[in-house]
Backbone and ligand atoms as CSV (ligand in chain L), in Angstrom:
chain,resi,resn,atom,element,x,y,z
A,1,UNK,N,N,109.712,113.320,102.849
A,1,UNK,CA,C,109.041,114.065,103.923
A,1,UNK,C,C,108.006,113.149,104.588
A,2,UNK,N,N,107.561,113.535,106.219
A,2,UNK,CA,C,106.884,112.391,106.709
A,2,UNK,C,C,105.492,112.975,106.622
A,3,UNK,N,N,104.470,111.990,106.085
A,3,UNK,CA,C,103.254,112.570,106.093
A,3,UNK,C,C,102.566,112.941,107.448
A,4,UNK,N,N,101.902,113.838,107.629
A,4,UNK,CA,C,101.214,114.481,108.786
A,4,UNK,C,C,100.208,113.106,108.880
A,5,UNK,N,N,99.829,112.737,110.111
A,5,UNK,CA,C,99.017,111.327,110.156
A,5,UNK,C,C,97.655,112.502,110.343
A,6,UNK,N,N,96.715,111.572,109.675
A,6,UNK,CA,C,95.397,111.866,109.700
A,6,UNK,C,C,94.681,112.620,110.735
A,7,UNK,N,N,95.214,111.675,112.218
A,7,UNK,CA,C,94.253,112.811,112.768
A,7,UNK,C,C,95.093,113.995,113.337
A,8,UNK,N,N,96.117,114.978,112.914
A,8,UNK,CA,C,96.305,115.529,112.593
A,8,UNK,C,C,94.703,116.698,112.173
A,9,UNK,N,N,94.066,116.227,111.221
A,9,UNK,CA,C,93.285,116.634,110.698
A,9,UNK,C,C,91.699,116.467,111.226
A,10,UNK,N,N,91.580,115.894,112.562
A,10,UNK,CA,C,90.265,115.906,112.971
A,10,UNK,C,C,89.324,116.993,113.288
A,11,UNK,N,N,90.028,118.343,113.514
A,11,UNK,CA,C,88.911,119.279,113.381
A,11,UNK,C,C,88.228,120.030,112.369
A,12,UNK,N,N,89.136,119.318,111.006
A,12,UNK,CA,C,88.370,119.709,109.496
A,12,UNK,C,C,87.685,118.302,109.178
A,13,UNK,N,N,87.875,117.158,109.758
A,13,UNK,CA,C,86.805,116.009,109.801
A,13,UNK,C,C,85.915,116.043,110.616
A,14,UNK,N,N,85.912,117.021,111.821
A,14,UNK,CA,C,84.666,116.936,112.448
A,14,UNK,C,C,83.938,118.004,111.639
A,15,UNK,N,N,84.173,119.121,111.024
A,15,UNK,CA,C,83.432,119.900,109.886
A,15,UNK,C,C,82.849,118.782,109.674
A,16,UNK,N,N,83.314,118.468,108.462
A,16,UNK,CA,C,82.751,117.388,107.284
A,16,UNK,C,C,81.955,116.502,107.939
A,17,UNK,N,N,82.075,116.213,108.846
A,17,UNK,CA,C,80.975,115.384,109.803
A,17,UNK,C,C,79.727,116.416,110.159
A,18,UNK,N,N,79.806,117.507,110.989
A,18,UNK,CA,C,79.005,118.298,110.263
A,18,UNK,C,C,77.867,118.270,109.239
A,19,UNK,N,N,78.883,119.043,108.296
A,19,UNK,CA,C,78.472,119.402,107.092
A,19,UNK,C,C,77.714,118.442,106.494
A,20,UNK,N,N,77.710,117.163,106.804
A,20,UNK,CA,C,76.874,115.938,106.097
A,20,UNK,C,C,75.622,116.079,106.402
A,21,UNK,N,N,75.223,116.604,107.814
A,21,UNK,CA,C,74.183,116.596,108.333
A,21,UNK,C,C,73.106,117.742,107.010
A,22,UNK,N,N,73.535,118.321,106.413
A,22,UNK,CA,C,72.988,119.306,106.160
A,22,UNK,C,C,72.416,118.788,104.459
A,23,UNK,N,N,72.680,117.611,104.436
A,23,UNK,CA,C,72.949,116.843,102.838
A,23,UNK,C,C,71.559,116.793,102.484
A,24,UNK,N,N,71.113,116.915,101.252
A,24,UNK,CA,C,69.745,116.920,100.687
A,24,UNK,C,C,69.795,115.730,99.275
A,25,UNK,N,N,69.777,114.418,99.809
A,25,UNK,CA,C,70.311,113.194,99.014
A,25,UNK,C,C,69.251,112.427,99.302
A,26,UNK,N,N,67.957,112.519,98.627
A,26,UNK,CA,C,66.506,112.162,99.221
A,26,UNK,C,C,66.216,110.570,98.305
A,27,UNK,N,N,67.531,110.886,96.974
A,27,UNK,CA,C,67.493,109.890,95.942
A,27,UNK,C,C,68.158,108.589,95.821
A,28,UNK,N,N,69.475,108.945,96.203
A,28,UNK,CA,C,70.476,108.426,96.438
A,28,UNK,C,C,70.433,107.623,98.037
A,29,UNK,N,N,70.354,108.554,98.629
A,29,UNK,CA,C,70.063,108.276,100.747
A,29,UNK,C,C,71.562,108.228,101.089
A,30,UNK,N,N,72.654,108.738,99.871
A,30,UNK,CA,C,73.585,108.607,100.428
A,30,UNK,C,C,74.618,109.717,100.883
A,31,UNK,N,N,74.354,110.259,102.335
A,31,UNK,CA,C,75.079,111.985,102.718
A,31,UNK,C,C,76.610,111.955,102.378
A,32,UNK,N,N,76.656,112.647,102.409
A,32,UNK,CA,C,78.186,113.095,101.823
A,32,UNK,C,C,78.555,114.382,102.885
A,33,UNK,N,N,79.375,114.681,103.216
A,33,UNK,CA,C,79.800,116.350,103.585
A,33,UNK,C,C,81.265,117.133,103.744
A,34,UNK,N,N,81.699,117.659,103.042
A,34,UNK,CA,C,82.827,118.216,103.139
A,34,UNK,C,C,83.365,119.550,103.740
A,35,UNK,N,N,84.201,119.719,104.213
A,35,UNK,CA,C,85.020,121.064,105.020
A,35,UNK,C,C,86.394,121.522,103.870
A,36,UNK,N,N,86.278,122.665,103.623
A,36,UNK,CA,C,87.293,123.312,103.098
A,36,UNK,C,C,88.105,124.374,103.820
A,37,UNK,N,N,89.684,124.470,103.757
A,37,UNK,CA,C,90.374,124.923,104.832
A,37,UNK,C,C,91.134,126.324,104.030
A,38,UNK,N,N,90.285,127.376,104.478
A,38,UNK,CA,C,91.159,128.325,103.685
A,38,UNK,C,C,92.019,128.612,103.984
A,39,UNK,N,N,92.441,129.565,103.154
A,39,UNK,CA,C,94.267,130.221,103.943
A,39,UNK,C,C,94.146,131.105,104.792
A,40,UNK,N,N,92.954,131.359,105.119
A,40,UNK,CA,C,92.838,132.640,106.730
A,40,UNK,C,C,92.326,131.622,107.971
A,41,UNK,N,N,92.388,130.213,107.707
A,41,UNK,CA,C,91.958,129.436,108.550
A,41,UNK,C,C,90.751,128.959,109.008
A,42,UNK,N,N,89.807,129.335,107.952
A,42,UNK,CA,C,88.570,129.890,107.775
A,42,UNK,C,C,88.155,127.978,107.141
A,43,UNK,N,N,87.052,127.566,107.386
A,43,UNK,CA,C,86.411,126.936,107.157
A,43,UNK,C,C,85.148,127.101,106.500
A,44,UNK,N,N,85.160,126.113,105.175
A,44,UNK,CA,C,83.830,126.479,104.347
A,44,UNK,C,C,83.523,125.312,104.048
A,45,UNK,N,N,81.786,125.047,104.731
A,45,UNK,CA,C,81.271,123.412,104.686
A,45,UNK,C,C,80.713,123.608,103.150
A,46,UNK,N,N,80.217,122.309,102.671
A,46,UNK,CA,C,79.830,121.807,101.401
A,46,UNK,C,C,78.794,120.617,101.839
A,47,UNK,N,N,77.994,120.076,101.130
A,47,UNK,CA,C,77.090,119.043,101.066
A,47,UNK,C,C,76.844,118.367,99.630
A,48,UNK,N,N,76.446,117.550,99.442
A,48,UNK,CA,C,75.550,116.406,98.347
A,48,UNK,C,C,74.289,117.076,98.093
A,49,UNK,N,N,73.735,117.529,96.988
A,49,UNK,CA,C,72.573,118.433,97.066
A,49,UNK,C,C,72.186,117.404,95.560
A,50,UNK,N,N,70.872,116.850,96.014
A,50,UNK,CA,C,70.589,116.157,94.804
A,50,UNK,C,C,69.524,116.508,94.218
A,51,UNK,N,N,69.136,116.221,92.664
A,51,UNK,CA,C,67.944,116.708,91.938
A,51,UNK,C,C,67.172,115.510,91.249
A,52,UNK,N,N,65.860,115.586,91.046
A,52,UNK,CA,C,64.963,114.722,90.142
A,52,UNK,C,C,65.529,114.352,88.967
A,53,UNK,N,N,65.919,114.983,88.775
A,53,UNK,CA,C,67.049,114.894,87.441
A,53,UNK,C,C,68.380,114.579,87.807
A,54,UNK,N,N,68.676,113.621,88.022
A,54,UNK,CA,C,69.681,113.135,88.811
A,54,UNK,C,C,71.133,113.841,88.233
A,55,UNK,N,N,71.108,113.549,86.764
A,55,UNK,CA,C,72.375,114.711,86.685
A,55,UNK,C,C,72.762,115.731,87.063
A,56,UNK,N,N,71.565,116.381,87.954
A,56,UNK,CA,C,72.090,117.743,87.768
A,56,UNK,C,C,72.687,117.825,89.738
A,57,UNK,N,N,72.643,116.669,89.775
A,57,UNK,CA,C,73.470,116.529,91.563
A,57,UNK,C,C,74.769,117.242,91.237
A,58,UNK,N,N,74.682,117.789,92.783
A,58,UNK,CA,C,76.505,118.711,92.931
A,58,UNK,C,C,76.862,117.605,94.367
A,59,UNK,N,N,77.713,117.359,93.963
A,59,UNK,CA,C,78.658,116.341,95.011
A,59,UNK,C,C,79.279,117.517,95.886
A,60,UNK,N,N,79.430,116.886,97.341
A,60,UNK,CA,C,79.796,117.708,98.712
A,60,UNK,C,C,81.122,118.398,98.179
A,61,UNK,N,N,82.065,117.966,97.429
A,61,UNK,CA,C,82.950,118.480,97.485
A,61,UNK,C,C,83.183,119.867,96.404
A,62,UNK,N,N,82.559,119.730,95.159
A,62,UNK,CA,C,82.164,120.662,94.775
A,62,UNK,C,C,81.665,121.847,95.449
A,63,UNK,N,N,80.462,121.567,95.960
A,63,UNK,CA,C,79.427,122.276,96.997
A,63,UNK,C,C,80.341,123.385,97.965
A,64,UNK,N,N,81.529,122.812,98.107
A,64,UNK,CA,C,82.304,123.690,99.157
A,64,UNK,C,C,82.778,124.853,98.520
A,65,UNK,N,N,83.966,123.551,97.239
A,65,UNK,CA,C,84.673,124.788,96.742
A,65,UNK,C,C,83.823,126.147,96.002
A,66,UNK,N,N,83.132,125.475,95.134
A,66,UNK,CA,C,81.703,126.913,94.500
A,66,UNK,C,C,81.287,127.689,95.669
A,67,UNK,N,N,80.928,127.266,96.878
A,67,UNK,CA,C,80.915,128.420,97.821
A,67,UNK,C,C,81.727,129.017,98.203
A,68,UNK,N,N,83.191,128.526,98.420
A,68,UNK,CA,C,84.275,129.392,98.935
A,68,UNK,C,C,84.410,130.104,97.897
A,69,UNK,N,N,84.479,129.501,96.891
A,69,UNK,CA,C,85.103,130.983,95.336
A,69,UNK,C,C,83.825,131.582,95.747
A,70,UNK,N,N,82.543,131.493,95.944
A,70,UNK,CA,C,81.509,132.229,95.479
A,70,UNK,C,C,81.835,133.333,96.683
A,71,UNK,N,N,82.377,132.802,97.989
A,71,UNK,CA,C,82.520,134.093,99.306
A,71,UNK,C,C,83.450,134.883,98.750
A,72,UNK,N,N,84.239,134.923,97.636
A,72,UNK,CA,C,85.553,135.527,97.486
A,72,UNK,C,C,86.940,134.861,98.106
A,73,UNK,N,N,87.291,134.163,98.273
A,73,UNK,CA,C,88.324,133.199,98.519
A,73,UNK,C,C,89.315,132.898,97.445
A,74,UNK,N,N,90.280,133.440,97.084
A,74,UNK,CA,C,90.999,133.008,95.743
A,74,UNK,C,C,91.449,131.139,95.855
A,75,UNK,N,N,91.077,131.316,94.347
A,75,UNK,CA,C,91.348,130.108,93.327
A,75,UNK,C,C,93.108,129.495,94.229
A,76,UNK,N,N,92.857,128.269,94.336
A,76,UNK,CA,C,94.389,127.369,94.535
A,76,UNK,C,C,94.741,127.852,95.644
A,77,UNK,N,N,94.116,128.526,96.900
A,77,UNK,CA,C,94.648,128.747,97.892
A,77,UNK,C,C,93.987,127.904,98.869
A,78,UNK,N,N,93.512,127.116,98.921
A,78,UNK,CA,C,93.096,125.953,99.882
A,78,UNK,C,C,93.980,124.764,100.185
A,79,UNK,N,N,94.136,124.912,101.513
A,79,UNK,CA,C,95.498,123.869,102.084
A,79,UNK,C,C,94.629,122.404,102.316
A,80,UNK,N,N,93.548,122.740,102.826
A,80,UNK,CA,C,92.859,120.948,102.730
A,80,UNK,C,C,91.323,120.965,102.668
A,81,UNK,N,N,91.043,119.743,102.384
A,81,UNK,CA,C,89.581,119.371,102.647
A,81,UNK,C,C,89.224,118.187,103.167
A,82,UNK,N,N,88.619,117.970,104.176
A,82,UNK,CA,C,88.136,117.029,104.196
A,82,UNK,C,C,86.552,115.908,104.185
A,83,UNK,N,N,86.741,114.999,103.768
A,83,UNK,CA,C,85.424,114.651,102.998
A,83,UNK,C,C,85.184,113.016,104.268
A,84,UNK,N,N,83.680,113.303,104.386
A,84,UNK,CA,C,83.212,112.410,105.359
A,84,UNK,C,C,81.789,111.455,104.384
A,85,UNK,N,N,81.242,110.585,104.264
A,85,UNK,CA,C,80.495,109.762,104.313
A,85,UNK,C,C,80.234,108.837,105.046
A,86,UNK,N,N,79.073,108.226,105.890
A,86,UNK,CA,C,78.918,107.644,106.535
A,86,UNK,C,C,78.583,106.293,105.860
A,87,UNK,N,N,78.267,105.904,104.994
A,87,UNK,CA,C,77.530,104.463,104.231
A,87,UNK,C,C,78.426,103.990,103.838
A,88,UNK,N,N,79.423,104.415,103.445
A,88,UNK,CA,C,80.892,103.604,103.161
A,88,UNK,C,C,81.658,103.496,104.586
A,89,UNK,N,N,82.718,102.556,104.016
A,89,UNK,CA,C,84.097,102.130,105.326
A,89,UNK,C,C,84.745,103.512,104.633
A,90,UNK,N,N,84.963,103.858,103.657
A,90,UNK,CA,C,86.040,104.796,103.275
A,90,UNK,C,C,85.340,105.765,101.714
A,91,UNK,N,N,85.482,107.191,102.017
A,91,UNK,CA,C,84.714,107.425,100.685
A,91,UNK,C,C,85.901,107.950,99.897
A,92,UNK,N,N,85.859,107.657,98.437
A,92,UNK,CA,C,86.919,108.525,97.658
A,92,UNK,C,C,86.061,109.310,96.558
A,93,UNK,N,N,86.831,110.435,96.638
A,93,UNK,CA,C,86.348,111.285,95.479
A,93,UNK,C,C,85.475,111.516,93.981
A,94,UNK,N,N,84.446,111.579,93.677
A,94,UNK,CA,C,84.354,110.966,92.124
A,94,UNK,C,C,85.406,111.437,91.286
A,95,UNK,N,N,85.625,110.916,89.970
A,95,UNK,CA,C,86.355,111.512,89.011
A,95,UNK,C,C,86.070,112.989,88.909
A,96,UNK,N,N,84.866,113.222,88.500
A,96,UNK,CA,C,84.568,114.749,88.281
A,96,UNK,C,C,85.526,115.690,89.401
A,97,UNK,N,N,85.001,115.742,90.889
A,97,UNK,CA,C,85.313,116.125,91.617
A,97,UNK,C,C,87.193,116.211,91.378
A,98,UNK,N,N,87.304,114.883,91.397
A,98,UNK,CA,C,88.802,115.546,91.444
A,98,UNK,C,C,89.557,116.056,90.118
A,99,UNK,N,N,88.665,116.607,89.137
A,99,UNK,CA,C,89.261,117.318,88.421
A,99,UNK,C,C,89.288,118.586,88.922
A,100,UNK,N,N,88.130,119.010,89.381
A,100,UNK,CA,C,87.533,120.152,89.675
A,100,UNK,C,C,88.777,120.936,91.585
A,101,UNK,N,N,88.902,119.974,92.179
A,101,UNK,CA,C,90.317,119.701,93.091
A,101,UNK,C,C,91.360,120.157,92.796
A,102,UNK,N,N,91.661,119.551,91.411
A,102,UNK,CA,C,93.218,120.123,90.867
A,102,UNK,C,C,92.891,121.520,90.538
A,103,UNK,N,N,91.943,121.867,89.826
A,103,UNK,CA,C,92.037,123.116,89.395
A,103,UNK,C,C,92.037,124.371,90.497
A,104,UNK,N,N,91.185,123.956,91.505
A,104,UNK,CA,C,90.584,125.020,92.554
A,104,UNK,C,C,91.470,124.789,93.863
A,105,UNK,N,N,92.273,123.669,94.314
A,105,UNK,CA,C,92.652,123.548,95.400
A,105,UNK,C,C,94.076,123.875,95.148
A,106,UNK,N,N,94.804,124.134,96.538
A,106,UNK,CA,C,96.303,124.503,96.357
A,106,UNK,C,C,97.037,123.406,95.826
A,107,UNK,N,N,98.010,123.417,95.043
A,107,UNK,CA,C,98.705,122.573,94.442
A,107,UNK,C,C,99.191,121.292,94.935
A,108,UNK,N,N,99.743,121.881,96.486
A,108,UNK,CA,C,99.952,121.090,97.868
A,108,UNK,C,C,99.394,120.779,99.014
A,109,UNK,N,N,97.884,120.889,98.694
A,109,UNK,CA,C,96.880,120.482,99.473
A,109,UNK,C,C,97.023,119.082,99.860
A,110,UNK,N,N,96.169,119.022,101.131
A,110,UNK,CA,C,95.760,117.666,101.401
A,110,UNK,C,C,94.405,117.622,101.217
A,111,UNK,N,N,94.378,115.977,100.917
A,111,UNK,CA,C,92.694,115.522,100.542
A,111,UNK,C,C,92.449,114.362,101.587
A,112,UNK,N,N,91.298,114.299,102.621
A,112,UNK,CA,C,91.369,113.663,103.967
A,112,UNK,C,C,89.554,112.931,103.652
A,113,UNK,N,N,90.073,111.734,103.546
A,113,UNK,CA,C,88.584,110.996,103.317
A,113,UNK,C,C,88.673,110.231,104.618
A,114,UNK,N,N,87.122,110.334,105.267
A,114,UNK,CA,C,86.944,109.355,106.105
A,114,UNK,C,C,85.765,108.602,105.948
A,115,UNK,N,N,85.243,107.243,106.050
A,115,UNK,CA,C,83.853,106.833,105.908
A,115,UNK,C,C,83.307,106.422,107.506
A,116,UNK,N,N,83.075,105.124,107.656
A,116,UNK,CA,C,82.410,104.962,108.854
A,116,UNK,C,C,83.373,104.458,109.667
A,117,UNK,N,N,84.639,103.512,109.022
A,117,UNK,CA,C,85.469,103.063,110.044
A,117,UNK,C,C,86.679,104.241,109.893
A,118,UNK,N,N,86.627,104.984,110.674
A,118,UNK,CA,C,87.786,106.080,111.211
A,118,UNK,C,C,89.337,105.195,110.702
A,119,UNK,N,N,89.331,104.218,111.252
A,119,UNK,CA,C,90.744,103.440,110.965
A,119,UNK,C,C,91.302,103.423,109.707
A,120,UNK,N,N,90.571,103.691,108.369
A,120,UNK,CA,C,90.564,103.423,106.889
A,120,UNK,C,C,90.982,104.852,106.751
A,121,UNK,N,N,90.386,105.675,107.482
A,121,UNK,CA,C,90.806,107.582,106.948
A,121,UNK,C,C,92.156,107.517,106.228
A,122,UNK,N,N,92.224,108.168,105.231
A,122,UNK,CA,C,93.361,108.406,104.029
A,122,UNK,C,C,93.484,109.843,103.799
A,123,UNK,N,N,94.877,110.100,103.950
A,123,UNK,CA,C,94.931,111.549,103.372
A,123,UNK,C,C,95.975,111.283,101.922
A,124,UNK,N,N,95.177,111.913,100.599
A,124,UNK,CA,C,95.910,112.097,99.818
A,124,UNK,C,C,96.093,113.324,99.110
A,125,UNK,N,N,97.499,112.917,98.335
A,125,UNK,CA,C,97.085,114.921,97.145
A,125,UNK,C,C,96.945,114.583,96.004
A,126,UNK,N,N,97.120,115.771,95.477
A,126,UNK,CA,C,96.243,115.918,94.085
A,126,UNK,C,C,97.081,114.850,93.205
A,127,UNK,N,N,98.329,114.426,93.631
A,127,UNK,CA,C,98.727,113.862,92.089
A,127,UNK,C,C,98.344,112.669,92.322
A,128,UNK,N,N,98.387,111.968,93.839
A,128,UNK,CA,C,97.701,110.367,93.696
A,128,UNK,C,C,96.365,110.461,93.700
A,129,UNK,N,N,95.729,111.412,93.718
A,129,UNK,CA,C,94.194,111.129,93.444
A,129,UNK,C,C,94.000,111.559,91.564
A,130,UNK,N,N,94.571,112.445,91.081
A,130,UNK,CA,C,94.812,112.578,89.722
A,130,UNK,C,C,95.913,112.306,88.671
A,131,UNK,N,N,96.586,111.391,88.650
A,131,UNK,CA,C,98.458,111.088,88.146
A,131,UNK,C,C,97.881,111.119,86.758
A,132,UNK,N,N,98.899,111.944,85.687
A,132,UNK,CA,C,98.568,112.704,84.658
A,132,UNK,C,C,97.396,113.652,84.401
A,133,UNK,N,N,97.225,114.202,84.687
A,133,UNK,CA,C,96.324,115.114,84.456
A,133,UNK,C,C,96.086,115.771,84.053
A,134,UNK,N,N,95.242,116.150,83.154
A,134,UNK,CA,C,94.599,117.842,82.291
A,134,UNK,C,C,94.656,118.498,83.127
A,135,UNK,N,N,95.884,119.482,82.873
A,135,UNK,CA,C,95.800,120.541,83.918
A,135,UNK,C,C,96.151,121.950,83.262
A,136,UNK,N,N,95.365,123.066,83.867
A,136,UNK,CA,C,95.458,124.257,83.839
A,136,UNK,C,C,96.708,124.911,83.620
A,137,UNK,N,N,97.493,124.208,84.754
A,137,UNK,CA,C,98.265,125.021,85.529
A,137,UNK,C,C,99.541,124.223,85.402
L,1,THU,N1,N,78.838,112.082,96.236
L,1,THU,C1,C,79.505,113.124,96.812
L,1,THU,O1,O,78.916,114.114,97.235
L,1,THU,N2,N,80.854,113.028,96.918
L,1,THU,C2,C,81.580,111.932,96.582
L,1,THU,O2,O,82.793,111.930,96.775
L,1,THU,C3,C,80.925,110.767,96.005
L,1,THU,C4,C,79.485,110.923,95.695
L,1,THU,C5,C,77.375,112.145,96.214
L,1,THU,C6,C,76.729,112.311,94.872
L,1,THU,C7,C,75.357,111.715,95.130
L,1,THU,O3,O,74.542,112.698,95.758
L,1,THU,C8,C,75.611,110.628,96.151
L,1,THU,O4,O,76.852,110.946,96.754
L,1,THU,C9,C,75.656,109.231,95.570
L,1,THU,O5,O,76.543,109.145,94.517
């Protein structure tokens, strides 16, 4: 099958472009912001929300999905997200995050990273961002 080319996906990257703006990364200095694409077409932004206690940071992409489950949005029904950083050429996912991806996002989602050079934007899914995986499901 032919992959949908990226920008395809620019009005859930202009979210995430967005959504960065809203980043509280006072420690780090580094914004993050993500857009989540529900199945009613519905868009739910996310941010980098960081703490003194540095562990206890929630990465943008998290940030989304915990709000969409938290609006009522069922589990694995999200067709994409996309994730923007500006301080990188290209941002990819942490590990955490993309565990947390497989579990909460649709099986056949897309995952759409862009950093500062637009040209680098990558869309991947869950199995090349996670190949073997602890999975739920
Ligand atoms: N961060 C994200 O929000 N998403 C990523 O994909 C990578 C890292 C955040 C966590 C922390 O606030 C800052 O970026 C630096 O790691």
């Amino acid at each position: 099958m032919t992959e949908t080319p990226w920008t395809a996906h620019e009005p859930l990257l202009a979210a995430a472009r967005e959504a960065a703006g809203a980043t509280y990364s006072p420690y780090s200095e580094f914004p993050v912001g993500a857009a989540l694409l529900t199945a009613d077409g519905e868009v739910v932004h996310g941010c980098n929300v960081e703490n003194i206690s540095y562990g206890l940071t929630n990465c943008a992409e998290r940030s989304a999905l915990f709000s969409a489950i938290s609006q009522g949005c069922p589990p694995r029904s999200f067709t994409a997200m996309a994730i923007y950083a500006p301080k990188v050429e290209l941002i990819s996912p942490c590990g955490a995050c993309r565990q947390v991806l497989l579990e909460l996002m649709a099986p056949d989602c897309r995952i759409v990273c862009q950093g500062s050079d637009p040209a680098q934007t990558r869309v991947w899914t869950l199995e090349q961002l996670l190949p073997g995986a602890f999975n739920a499901f």
